[in-house]
Each structure stands twice: as C-alpha cells, then as structure tokens.
N, C-alpha and C positions, 0 to 999 in steps of 0.2 A: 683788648679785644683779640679772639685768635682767629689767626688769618689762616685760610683756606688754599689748598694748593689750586692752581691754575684750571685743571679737569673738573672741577667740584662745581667752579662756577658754570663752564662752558657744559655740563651735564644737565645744570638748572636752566641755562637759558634754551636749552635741544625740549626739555623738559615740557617747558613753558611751551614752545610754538610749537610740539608736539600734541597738547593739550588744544590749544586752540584751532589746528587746522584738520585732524581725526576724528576727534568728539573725546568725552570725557569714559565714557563707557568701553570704549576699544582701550583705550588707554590702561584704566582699571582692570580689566580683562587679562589684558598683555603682562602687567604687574604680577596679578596673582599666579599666573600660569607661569612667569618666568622663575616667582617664589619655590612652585611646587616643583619643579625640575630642579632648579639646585636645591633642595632641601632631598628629592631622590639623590642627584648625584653625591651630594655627602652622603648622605645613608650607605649606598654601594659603596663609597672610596673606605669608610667606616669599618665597612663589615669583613673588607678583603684585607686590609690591615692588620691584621690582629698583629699584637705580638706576638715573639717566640717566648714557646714555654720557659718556665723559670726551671730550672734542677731542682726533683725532690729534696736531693740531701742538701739542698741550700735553704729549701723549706722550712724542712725538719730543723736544720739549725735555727732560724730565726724565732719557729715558735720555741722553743727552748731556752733560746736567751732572753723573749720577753717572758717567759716563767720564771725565771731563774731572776730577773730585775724585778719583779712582781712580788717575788719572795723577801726581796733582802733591801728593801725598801724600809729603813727603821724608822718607828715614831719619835719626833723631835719632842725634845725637851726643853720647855720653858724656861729661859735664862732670866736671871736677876739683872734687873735694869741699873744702871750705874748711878743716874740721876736720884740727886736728894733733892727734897724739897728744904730750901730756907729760910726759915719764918726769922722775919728783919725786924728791927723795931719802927711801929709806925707814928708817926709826930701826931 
C-alpha cells in the first residue's frame, strides 16, 4: 500500500469538517473557482514564457540533415538464415 505524505491526510481531514460545517455547495463553488484561477494563472505564466528564438542558420541545418538522413537511408537486404532443418530418422 502507498503511503501518503503527512499534508495529504491533514488536507482530507480540513476537507472533511469543511464539508460538514459550510455546506456542500460553498464548498463545490470554492473548488471550481479556485480551479479556474489557477488554470488562468498557468495560462498567463505559459504565455509570458516563451522561449527564445532558435538561430535560423541552426534551422537551416537541421532541416538539411534530416534530408540528407532521409535520402541515404538504404533498403536492407534479406539475409540467408543459417539454420538447416534436420530430418532424423524416426523409430
């Protein structure tokens, strides 16, 4: 069984008599609204983030070297298998 760090449970039991002494409805309310603010604040941390550009001519090379592996790519050749078959005498 895997066990739970110490906050997990003490979050369920706030959880729990949060539920019973607010109502179930502020509760669910509080939920989804705290959803939709951090799902905003990722979105903004997201968007300000970006990387930095890569180098054109670091571009340029890479499509080039998957053209250039795309080309010289050869079709294998089916090998002869080493195995014989031995036909034994049967009693």
């Amino acid at each position: 069984m895997r066990k739970f760090p110490i906050w997990v449970y003490i979050l369920a039991i706030l959880a729990v008599v949060g539920i019973f002494t607010v109502g179930f409805k502020s509760i669910l309310s509080s939920v989804i609204v705290s959803v939709i603010v951090i799902l905003l604040i990722w979105l903004v941390f997201r968007f300000f983030s970006t990387k930095p550009p890569k180098d054109d001519k670091y571009q340029a090379a890479v499509k080039q070297s998957q053209k250039l592996r795309a080309k010289q790519q050869p079709t294998r050749k089916k090998r002869k298998t080493s195995l014989k078959v031995i036909d034994g005498k049967k009693k």
